[in-house]
N, C-alpha and C positions, 0 to 999 in steps of 0.2 A: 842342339844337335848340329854339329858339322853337315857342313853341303856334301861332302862324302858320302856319309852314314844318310843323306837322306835320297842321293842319289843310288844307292844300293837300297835302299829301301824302294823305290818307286820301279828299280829292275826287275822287283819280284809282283810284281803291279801287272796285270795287262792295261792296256791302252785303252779300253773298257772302261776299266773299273778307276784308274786314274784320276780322271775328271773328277770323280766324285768324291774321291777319298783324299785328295790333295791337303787340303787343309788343314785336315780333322787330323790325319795319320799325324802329323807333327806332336800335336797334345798325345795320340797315344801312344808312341815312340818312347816320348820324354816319360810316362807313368811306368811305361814297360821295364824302363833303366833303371828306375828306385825299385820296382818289384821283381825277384824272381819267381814269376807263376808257374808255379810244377802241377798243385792241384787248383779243383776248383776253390771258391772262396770261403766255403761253410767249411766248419771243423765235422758237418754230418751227424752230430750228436745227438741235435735235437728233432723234435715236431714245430715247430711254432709256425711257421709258413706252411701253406700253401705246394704241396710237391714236396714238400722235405725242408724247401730253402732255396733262394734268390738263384741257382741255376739250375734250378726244374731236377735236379738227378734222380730221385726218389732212393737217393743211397744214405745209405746208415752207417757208420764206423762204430755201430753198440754191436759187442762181441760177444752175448751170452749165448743168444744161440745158432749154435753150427749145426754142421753139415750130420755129426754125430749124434746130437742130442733131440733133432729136430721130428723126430718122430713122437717126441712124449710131450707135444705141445698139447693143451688141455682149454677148455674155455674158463678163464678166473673169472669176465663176471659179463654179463649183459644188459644194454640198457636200450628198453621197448620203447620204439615209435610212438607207438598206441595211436596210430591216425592211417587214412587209405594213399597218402600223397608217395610218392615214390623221391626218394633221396640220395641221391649223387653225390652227395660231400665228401671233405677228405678233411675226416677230424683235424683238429689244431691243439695243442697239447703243450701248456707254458707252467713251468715248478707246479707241477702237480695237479694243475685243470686243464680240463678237456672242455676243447669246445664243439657242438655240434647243432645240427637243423634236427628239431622232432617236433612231435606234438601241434601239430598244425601248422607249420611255419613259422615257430618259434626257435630263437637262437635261448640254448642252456646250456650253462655251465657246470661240470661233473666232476667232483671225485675223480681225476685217473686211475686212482689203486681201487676203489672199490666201485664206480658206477654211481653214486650219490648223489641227488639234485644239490645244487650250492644257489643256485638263481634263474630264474626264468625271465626272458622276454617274452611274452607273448604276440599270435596276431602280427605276422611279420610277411603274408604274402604278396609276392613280387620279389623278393630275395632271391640276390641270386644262389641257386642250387645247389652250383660244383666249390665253392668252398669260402670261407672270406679271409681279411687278413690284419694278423696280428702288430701291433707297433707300440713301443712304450720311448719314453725319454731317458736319454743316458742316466741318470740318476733311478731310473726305473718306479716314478711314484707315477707317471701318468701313463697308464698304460689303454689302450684303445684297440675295438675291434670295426674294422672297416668294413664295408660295403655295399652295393649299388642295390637299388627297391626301385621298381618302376623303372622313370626316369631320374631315378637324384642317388648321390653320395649322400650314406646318413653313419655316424660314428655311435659306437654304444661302450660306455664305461665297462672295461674288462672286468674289476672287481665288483662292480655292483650291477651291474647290466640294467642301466638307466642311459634314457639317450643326451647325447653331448651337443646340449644347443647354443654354447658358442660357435659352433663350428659351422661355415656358409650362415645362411639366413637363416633362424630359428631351428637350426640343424640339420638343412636342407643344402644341396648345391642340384643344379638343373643338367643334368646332361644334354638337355637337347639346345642348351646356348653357347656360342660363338663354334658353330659350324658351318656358318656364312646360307644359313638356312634359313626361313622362316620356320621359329621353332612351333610353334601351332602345325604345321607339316610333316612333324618328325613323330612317326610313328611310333618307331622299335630303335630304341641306342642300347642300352643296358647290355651286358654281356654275363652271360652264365659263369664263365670263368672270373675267378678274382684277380683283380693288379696285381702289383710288384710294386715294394715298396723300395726308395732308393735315397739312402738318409731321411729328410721330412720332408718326402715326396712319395703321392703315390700316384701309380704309375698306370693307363688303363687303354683296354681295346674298345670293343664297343661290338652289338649284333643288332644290325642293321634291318634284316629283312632282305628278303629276294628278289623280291619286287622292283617293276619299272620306278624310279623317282623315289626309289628308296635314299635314303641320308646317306653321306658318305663315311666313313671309316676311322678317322681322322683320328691319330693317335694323342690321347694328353695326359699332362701331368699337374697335381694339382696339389698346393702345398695340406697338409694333413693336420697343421691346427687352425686356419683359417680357412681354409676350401677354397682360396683364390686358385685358380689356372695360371703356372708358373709358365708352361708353355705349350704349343700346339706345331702338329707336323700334319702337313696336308699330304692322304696318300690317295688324293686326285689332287696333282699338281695346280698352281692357280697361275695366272700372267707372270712371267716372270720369273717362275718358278724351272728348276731342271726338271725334264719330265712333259712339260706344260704340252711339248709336240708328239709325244708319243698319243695322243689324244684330236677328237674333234676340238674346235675351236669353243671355247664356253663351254666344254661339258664337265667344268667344276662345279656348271651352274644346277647340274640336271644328274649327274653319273653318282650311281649312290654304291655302296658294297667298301671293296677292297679293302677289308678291315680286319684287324687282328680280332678274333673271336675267340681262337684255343689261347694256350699257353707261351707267357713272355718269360723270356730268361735273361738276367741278367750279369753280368761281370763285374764284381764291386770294387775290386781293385783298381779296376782301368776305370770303372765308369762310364761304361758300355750297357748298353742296354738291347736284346734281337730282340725282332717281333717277327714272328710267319703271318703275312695275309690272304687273304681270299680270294677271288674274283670280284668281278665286279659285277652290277647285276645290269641287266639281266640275265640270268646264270647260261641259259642257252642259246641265246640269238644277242646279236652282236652289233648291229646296223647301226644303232645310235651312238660307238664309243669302237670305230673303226681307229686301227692301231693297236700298237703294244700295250697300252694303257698302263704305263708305269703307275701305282706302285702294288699292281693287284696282284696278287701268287707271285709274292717274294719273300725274300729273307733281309729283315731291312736292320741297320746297325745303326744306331742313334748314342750320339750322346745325354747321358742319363742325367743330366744336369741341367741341357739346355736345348735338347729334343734334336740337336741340327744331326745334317745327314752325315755318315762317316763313311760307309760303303753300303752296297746293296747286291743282290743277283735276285732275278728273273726267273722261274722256276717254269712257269707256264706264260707265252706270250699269246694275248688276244685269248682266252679262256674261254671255250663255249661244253664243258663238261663236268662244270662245278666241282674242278677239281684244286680248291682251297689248300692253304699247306698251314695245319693248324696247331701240330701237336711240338711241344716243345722243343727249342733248339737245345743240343744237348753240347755243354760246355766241357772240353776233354784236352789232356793232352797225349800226344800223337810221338811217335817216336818212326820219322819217314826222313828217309834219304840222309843218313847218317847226323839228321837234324833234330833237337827234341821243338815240333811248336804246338802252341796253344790254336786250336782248332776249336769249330763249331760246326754241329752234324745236326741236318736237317731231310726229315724224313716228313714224305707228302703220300696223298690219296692216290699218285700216277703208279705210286709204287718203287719211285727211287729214294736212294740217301745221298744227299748231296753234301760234301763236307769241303770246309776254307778256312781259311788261316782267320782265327780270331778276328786280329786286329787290321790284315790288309785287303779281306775280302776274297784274297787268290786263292782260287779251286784248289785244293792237295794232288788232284790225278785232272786230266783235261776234264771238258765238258763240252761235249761237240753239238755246234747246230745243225740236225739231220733234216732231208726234205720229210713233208707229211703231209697226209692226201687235203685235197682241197675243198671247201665247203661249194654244194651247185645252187642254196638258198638264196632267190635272189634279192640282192642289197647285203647280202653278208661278203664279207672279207675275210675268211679264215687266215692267219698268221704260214706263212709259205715252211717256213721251218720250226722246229722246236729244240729245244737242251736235250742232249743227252749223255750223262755220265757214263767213263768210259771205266770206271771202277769208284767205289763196291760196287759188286752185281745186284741186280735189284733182288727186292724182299718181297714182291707179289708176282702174280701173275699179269702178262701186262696181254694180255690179246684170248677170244676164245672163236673156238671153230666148231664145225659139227662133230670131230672127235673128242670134244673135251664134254660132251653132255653127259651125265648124269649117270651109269650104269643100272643104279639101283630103283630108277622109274619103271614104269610098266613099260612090255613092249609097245607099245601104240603112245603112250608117251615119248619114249627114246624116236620114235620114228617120226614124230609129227613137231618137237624139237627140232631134230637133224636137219629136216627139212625145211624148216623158219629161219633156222641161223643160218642154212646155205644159202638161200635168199636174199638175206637182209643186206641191209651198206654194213661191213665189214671187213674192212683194208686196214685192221691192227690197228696198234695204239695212235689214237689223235685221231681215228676217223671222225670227222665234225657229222653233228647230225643235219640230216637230210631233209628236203622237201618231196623226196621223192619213195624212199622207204626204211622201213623202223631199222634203227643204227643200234649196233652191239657197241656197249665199250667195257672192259675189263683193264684196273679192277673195278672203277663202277664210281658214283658217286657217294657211296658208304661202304667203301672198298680199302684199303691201304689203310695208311696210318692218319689216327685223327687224334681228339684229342686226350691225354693223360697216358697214352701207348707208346711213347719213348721214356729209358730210362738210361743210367749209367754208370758204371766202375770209372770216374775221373781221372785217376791218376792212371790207369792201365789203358783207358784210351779204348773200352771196351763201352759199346751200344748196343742195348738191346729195346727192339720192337714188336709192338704187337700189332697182326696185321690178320685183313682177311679180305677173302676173293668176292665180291657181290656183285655180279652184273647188272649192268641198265643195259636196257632193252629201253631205250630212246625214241617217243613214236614223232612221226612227221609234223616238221615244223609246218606252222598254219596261224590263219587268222581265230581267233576264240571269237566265238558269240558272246557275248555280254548279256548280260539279260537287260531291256526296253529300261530300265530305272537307272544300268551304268553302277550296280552295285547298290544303291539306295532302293530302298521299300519304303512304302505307307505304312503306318503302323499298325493298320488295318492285316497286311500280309499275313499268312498262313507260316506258321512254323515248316513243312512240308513244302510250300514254293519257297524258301530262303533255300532249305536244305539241296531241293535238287538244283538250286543256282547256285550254288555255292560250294555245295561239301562231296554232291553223290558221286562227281564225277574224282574223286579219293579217295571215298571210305565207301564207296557204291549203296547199292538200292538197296540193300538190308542192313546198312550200317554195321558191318561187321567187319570192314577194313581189309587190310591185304599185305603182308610184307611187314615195312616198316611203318606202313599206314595203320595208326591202333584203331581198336574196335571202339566203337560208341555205345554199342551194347552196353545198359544199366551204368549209364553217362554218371550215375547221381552215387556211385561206392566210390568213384575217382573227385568230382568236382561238385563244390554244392553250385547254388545259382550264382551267388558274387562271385565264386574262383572260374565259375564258366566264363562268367561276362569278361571277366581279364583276360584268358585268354582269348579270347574271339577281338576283343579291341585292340590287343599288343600281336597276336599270335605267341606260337611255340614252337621250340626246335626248327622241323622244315616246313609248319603250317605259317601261310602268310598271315595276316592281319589283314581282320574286316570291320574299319573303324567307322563305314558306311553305318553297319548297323546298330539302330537306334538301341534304346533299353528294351523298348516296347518289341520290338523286333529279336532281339536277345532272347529275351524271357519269352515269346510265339517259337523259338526257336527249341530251347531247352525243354521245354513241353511237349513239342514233338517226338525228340528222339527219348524222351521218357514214354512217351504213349504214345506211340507211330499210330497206330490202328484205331485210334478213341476208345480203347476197351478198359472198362472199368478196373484200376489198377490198385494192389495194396499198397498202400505207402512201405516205403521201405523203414524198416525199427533204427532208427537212429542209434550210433553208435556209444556205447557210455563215456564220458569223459573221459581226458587219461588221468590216470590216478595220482593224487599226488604221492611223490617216492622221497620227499623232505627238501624240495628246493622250494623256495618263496617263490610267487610270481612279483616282480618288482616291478616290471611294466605291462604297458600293452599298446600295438600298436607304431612304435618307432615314433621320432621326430612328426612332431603335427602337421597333416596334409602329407606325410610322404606315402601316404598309404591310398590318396586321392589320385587317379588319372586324371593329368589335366584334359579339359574339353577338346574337342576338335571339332574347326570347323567344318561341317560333313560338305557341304559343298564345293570340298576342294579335293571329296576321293573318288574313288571305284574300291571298288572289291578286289578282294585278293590280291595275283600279281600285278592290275591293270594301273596302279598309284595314278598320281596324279599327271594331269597335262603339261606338258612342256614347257619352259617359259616362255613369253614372249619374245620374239625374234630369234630364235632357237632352231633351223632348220632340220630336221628331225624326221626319220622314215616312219614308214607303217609300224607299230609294234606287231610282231608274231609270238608265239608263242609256243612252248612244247611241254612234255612232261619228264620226272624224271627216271620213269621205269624201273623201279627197284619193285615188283609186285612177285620177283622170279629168283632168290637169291638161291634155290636150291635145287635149277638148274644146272649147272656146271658141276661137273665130277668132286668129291673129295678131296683130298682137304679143305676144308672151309675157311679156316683160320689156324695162324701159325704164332708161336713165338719164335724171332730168331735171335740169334747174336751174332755181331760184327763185332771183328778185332781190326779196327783202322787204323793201327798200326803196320799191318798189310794189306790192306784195305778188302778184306777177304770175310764173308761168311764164316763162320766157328762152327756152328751146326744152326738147325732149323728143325724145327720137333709141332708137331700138329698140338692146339691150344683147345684142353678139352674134346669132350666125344658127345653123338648126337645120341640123344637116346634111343630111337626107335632104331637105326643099326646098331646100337651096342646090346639091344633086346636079342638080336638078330645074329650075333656075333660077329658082327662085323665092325673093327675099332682103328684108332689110327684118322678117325674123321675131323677132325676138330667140331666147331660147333658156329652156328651163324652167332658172333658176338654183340650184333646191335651196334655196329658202329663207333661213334666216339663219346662208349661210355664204358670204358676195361679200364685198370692200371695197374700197377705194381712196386712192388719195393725191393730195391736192391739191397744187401749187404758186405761187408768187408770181409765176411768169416764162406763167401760164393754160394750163398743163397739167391731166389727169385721167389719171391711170391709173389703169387697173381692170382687175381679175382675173378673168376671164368661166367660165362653167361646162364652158363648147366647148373650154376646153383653150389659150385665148389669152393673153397680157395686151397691152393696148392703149391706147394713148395718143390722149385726144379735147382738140380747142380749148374751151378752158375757154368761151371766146365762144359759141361755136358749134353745138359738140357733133361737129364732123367728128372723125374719125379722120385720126390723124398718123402712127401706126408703129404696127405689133401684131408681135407675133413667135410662135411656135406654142414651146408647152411642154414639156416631156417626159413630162409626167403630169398629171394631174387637179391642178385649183388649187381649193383653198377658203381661207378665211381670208382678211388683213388683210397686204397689203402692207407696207414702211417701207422710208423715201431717211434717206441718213447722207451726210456727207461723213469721211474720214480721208485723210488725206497729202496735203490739197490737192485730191482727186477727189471728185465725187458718186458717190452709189452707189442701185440701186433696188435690193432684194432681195425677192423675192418667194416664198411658199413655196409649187412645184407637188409638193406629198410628198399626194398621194390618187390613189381609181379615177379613171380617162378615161374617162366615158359614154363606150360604142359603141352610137350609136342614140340617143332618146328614152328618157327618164323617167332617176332619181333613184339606183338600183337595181342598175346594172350596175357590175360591178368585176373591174379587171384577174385574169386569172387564175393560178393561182400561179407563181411565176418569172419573173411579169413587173414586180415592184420594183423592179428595179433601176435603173429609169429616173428615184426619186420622188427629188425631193432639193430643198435651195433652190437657187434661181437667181437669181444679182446681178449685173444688168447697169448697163454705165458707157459712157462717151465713149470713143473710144480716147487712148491716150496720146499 
């Protein structure tokens, strides 16, 4: 490249973003020249990945069904769970097999045209959830399905669904080694979302935990027929590192989080890789990791080959509201200012969409740092300013008052609302929570867009998100009582003292939960005693990990919430097997020991958030503590949740149409509500022919004019849907498959779930045109 061309390159650079991209831009300059990128990099045709394909778009170019015929979509065939766990996957779909999680946490392989077992793995819990991922060799004889159990990378032969022990150690790779950790420390790495594969590399975030002395985030890539780690990106900078001062001195050694948990999208052309991060933890107080704390709630650009940094932006500086930016970057091109460029649009839980040129990082429209109110918690440093885009307008609600409460509550509730939110600390978006009183923030910390709720029309430069309004009601920061053990019991303990040190003060005194906190209620239709023990030792979702507690202590635990009151209880009738439907079981279990939690030394934890002690010579404040107030989502007035579309091509809203309706006002005639969607477990699929389908939390999936946002056909499900849809074609037909395998809210909130025997309804469903 001429020093012209690369000095008009660095003009369109702010002074910012320079530093960083200096180097890198050169390589992707020069890839740019051989490629003209108009779309993204997939032809869209297939399922085989994860989202669609290596840039998250969940867009389809299969043209059979439109906007015309979309009404006479039928269900061709169904294939039952037959088990209580709930399922988040987004089938995978390669010449004519389907792959999915059923039957106990087992990975099986299906018939796409007709539902037919072809092979089972069995006995596979720890897997992650929301999907894994597909890779074979250019000659397409070795073909592998990848993904994380526990803490380890384990690979499972596609065609015969045996696991691959050449690969790491007996088939094993460790995620919790070269994090500059003691990995015996490392609680939770694993991440529910699957990698990105990039040539024979696969590509991985990690979920860390909330927790004080949680692991850090630390993005790597690690080759897929040896399991070696080709390279590693620290997103807590280390000595030496850019970044390293936006932070306390050493707190590489101690600052865990900022880690890509949702969805990584990648550019295969340029060989670029985004990743959206987190926070860092502690999600709400701040004191030990004073500073911007590069590289937590950002949108970070890496080269996909050799991890290093290419550009980056900041979304949220010094995070104290757990507002992560998780859901996939969406890879598009843009037609602005008489330019056509390849752009990336990144939509967060604040409720913005932030969008920048691909390859040099520069915002499309400004992005201004506004002042924002200041934290009075003392030893906190709330960040003085924050980002804000000056276009597209935002996709949620970003602030609530005592006129935005609720209508439809009773009067004596609308009044006794009004009056809590005119009180509270609420000075609009960014008020940091208080020591002094309970802080409102909107949209909330399972507010806005999370993960599988971005999609896109590539080549039109069209983005659409799902999104919804959830307030926290944030109560005062404060010291926590511990209980006398520091999280440890004798194993003499009572299931009932564990409980209330540990659980009552989130799922409260009758175990019945609240929000998005689930009921414990009949613990044993959801998890027998080994899936309990897992999660209580790793945690789930937003529950920390209590690796404190012994076995013995476990199982005094699981006892309890089975029989709170010691009253002589029937055993519950165990459920019958699932049937065999003609797939062989060819294994069980995964790669040997992946199915083992390694030990931990307990003397080195506490319970819950409290992790472990600091290192030595670590100068380090009090830890405090808060919660994170989601127990009220249906507080604030209607709409609950929205689909929108942006055409950032004008950087302008298209329309915005409410996602789903609640039932008890649509009993009521009252519509237009959307519905609380549980956060970041929605998704969708786009098509070329201006379709959207999307999987609603009400229990629908529903088809909207891509134009528009009307509804074209919905059909009612047979169980609870979460996850991430996917359209395949085989033998000439399209196919939508969708997975409704979870609870059916009955009623309002997050919490409710079928009760036992009634499974057998949960399965995927793949609807087609008829023949």
């Amino acid at each position: 490249m001429s020093l012209q061309n690369l000095k008009k390159l660095k003009g369109r650079c702010s002074a910012a973003f320079w530093p960083t991209v200096r180097a890198s831009v050169m390589f992707s300059a020069l890839v740019a020249m051989s490629f003209h990128v108009s779309v993204a990099q997939s032809d869209h045709k297939t399922w085989s990945q994860y989202g669609g394909g290596p840039d998250s778009s969940k867009y389809t170019t299969l043209n059979q069904i439109t906007k015309e015929n979309v009404g006479n979509l039928t269900v061709a065939w169904t294939y039952p769970t037959r088990d209580h766990s709930t399922y988040l996957f987004n089938p995978l779909v390669v010449e004519g097999t389907m792959y999915v999680l059923a039957r106990g946490n087992s990975l099986v392989a299906l018939n796409a045209e007709t539902g037919k077992e072809i092979w089972v793995h069995e006995n596979l819990p720890g897997i992650t959830t929301r999907g894994i991922t597909f890779w074979q060799s250019k000659d397409h004889k070795d073909r592998r399905l990848i993904f994380t159990i526990n803490h380890f990378i384990e690979e499972i032969d596609a065609r015969t669904g045996k696991s691959i022990l050449n690969f790491g150690s007996n088939g094993l790779v460790d995620l919790r080694v070269g994090l500059g950790r003691d990995p015996d420390t490392v609680v939770r790495i694993k991440s529910e979302t699957p990698g990105r594969l990039f040539e024979n590399l696969i590509i991985l975030g990690s979920a860390t935990g909330e927790g004080y002395m949680s692991p850090p985030g630390d993005l790597r890539a690690y080759n897929v027929l040896t399991g070696k780690m080709e390279w590693i990106f620290h997103t807590v900078p280390h000595p030496g590192e850019f970044g390293y001062d936006t932070w306390p001195k050493d707190a590489w050694k101690y600052a865990g989080g900022t880690n890509t948990w949702g969805e990584i999208s990648i550019d295969e052309k340029r060989g670029i890789a985004y990743f959206p991060t987190g926070s860092s933890t502690y999600d709400m107080y701040g004191a030990d990791r004073i500073g911007k704390d590069l590289f937590a709630d950002s949108i970070l650009a890496l080269n996909a080959r050799t991890g290093k940094l290419m550009w980056h932006f900041q979304f949220i500086h010094h995070d104290l509201w757990d507002y992560d930016s998780t859901s996939a970057p969406q890879l598009i091109t843009i037609h602005h200012d008489g330019k056509t460029i390849d752009a990336v649009a990144e939509a967060g839980k604040v409720g913005f969409l932030y969008v920048f040129d691909r390859v040099t990082g520069k915002p499309i429209w400004p992005i201004e740092e506004r002042p924002v109110p200041k934290s009075d918690v003392p030893g906190e440093q709330s960040w003085p300013t924050q980002p804000f885009p000056t276009a597209p307008p935002p996709f949620a609600r970003q602030g609530m008052t005592a006129a935005d409460v609720n209508p439809y509550m009773t009067p004596a509730e609308i009044a006794s609302w009004k009056k809590k939110i005119a009180n509270d600390n609420n000075q609009g978006l960014y008020t940091p929570p208080s020591q002094y009183k309970e802080t409102v923030a909107l949209p909330g910390a399972r507010g806005g867009s999370n993960w599988g709720t971005t999609a896109a029309d590539p080549a039109k430069g069209l983005v659409y998100v799902l999104t919804q309004d959830w307030p926290s009601f944030v109560p005062l920061v404060a010291e926590r009582r511990l209980p006398s053990s520091n999280g440890r019991f004798g194993e003499s303990a009572t299931g009932k003292t564990i409980y209330q040190s540990n659980c009552q003060a989130c799922h409260g005194a009758t175990r019945q939960g609240a929000g998005e906190v689930p009921s414990l209620v009949d613990i044993d239709a959801r998890f027998n005693l080994d899936e309990f023990k897992q999660v209580v030792a790793v945690g789930k979702g937003d529950m920390p990990a209590f690796p404190s507690l012994t076995g013995a202590n476990q199982e005094a635990l699981y006892a309890y919430l089975l029989n709170p009151e010691g009253k002589t209880r029937p055993s519950r009738v165990p459920e019958p097997p699932p049937p065999n439907l003609g797939g062989p079981v060819v294994a069980s279990g995964g790669a040997p020991g992946g199915l083992v939690l390694p030990t931990l030394d307990l003397k080195k934890y506490g319970g819950g958030f409290a992790g472990a002690p600091y290192p030595d010579g670590v100068d380090a404040p009090k830890r405090l503590y808060s919660d994170y107030g989601l127990d009220y989502p249906y507080v604030i007035a209607p709409p609950w949740s929205y689909i929108v579309a942006y055409d950032l091509n004008t950087g302008t809203i298209k329309w915005k149409v409410p996602l789903g309706e609640d039932p008890e006002l649509a009993a009521k005639g009252i519509t237009g509500t959307g519905f609380i969607q549980g956060g970041e477990r929605r998704g969708m699929v786009v098509t070329s022919t201006g379709l959207i389908f999307v999987n609603g939390r009400d229990g629908k999936i529903r088809a909207y004019d891509a134009n528009n946002g009307k509804v074209l056909w919905s059909a009612a499900l047979p169980a609870g849907t979460e996850g991430i849809p996917s359209m395949y074609e085989v033998g000439g037909r399209e196919y939508l498959a969708v997975p409704a395998a979870s609870a059916q809210p009955s009623g309002r909130g997050d919490a409710t779930y079928q009760p036992a025997g009634s499974t057998a309804n949960r399965a995927y469903v793949v609807f087609a045109l008829p023949k």
